[in-house]
C-alpha positions in Angstrom: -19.8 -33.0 2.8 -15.9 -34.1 3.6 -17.4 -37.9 4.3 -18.9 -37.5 0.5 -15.6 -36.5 -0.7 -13.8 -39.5 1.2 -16.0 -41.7 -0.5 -16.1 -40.3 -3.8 -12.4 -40.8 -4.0 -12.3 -44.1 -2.4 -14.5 -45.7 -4.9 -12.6 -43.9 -7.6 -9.4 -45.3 -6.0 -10.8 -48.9 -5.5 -11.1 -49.8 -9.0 -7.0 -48.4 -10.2 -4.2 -51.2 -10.7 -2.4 -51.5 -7.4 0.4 -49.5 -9.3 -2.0 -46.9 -9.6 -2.9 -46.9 -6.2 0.7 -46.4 -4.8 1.0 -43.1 -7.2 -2.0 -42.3 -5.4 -0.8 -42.9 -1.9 2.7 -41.0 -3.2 0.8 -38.0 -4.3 -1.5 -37.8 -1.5 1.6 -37.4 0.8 3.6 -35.0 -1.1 0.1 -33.1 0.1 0.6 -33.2 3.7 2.1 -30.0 5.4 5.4 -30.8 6.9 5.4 -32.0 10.5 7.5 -29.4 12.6 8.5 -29.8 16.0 7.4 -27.9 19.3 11.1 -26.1 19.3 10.8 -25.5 15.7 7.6 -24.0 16.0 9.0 -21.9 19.1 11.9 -20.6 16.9 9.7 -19.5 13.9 7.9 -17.6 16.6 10.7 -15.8 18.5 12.9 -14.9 15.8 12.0 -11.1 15.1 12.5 -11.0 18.9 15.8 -9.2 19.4 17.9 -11.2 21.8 18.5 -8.1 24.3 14.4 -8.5 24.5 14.5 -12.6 25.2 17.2 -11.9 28.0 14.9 -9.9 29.8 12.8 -12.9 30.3 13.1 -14.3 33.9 14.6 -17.6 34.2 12.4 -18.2 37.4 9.4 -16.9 35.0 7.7 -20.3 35.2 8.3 -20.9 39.0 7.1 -17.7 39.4 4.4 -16.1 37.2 2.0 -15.5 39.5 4.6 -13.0 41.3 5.7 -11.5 37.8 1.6 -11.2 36.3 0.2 -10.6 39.5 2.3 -9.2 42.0 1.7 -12.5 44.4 5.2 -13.2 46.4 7.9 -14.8 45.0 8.2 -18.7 45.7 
């Protein structure tokens, strides 16, 4: 179905004035959601978190989460 679509509009966009085309291309990209980075994303997500919760967080948490999910000795 999308691949119809594609082509539907491609042979409707084929046959505008290159002007046409570019208002095209402009709208098209207006369309596209907004790239975020990986620490925006990351903020969006922690920030109902009260900060007395996030400073509870380990700083060795990565080193060792084996110790802190499973018990396993601390490297």
């Amino acid at each position: 179905m999308q691949t119809e679509t594609l082509e539907k509009i491609s042979q409707k966009v084929k046959v505008l004035s290159a002007e046409q085309q570019e208002q095209v291309l402009e709208f098209v990209e207006k369309l596209e959601p907004p790239r975020r980075t990986l620490w925006e994303i990351r903020k969006e997500h922690l920030k109902d978190i009260p900060e007395e919760e996030l400073d509870k967080i380990p700083t060795d948490a990565s080193v060792n989460l084996d110790h802190y999910l499973y018990g396993a000795p601390k490297k």
